[in-house]
Every structure is written in structure tokens, then in C-alpha cells.
N, C-alpha and C positions, 0 to 999 in steps of 0.2 A: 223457225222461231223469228218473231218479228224482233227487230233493233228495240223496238217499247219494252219487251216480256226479258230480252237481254241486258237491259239497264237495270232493271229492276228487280234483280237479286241483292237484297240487304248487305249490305259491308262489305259486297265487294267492288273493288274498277274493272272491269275490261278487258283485256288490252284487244282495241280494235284498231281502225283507220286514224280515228283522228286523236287517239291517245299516240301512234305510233308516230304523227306527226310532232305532238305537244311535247312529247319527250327525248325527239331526235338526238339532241344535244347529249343532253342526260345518260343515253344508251352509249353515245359513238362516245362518250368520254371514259363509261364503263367496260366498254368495247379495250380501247386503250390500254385496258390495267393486264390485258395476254402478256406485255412484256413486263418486266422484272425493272427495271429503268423505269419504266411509268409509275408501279407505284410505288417504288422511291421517291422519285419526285412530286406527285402528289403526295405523302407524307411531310415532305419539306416546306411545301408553301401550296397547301391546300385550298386555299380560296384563287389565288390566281391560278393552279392547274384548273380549278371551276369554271374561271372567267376567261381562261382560255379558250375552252370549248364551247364557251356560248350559252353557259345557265342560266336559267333564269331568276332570279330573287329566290323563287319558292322554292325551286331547287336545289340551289345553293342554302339555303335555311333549311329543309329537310336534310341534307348531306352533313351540314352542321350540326346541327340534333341527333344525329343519327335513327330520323326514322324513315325507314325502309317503306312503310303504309303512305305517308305524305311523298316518296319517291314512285311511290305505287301511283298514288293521284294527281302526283304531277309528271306523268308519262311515262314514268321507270319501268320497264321488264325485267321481272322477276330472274329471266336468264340472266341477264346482265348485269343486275346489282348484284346478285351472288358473288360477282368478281369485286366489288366495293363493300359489301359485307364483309369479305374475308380480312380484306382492309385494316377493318375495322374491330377482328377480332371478336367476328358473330360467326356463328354457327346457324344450322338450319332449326335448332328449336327454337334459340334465340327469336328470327322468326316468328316461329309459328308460334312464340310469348305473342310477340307484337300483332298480329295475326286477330290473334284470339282474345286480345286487352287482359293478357294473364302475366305474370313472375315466368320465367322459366324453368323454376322447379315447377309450381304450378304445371304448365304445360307438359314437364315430363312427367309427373305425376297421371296425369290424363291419359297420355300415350300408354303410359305402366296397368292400367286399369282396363284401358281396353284392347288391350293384348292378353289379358285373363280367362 
């Protein structure tokens, strides 16, 4: 499959080379949250656990908003935000709401329907 036909799937990012590059930060700071300490302290003072690790604007403003799709676009791995979702007191439909531009009933509605 060419890198062209791989971009080119509608609504979704990637994660290739140079997303894993764009997102280093982003990852190695959600890497961080394995310990119990870490996201303590990033609950405490959230924006500087951010700017400690090197965010970027867009990333630090996604993690703000909490959305997981513009952490997606600005280099986020879905492994590794799972640990900043948790965070955040998202689940995996929560997600796959955000995923899909739906409510989370909505999305588990979906799920419920096509398990029938």
C-alpha cells in the first residue's frame, strides 16, 4: 500500500514515522502516567506536568479539552493516551463517542444493535 492510499482513509490519522515523531512529547509524558505519583501530580498542576514534558500548544489545548481525536492529530498513540484517558475519567466508549462524532449512549447504543 502506498503512503498516498494510507493517508487517505477519511477521519482517520495514522500513527506512522513522522506522527511518531510530532507526538514524542505527548506519548513519553503519557508513558509517565505507569506510576501512581505521576498522575498525582499531573492532576495537581496540569499545565506544567504538560510543559514539562515538552507540549506543544496544540497538545497542551487538546489535553485541555480533553479531546483524545485532536491528541490523535497531534501525534498521540491511542496506547498511550488510554493512560491519560483514564485520567480523565474516560472509558473506552467514551472514545469510540469521540471516534465516531456521537453522545456515548449513542455509541453504546450502536454497539447494543450490532451485537443483535
Amino acid at each position: 500500500m502506498s503512503a498516498r492510499s494510507r493517508q487517505s482513509i477519511p477521519g482517520t490519522t495514522l500513527f506512522d514515522g513522522t506522527q511518531a515523531i510530532k507526538g514524542y512529547a505527548l506519548n513519553k509524558m503519557c508513558y509517565s502516567f505507569n506510576s501512581a505519583a505521576n498522575r498525582e501530580e499531573f492532576k495537581r498542576a496540569e499545565d506544567s506536568y504538560c510543559r514539562r514534558y515538552g507540549l506543544s500548544e496544540a497538545q497542551r489545548d487538546a489535553v485541555r479539552r480533553r479531546n483524545v481525536l485532536d491528541m490523535i492529530a497531534a501525534g498521540g498513540n491511542v496506547y498511550y493516551l488510554a493512560k491519560l484517558a483514564g485520567i480523565f475519567g474516560l472509558d473506552v466508549q467514551d472514545l469510540g463517542a469521540q471516534q465516531t462524532g456521537t453522545t456515548k449512549e449513542a455509541f453504546k447504543a450502536k454497539l447494543e444493535a450490532a451485537g443483535r
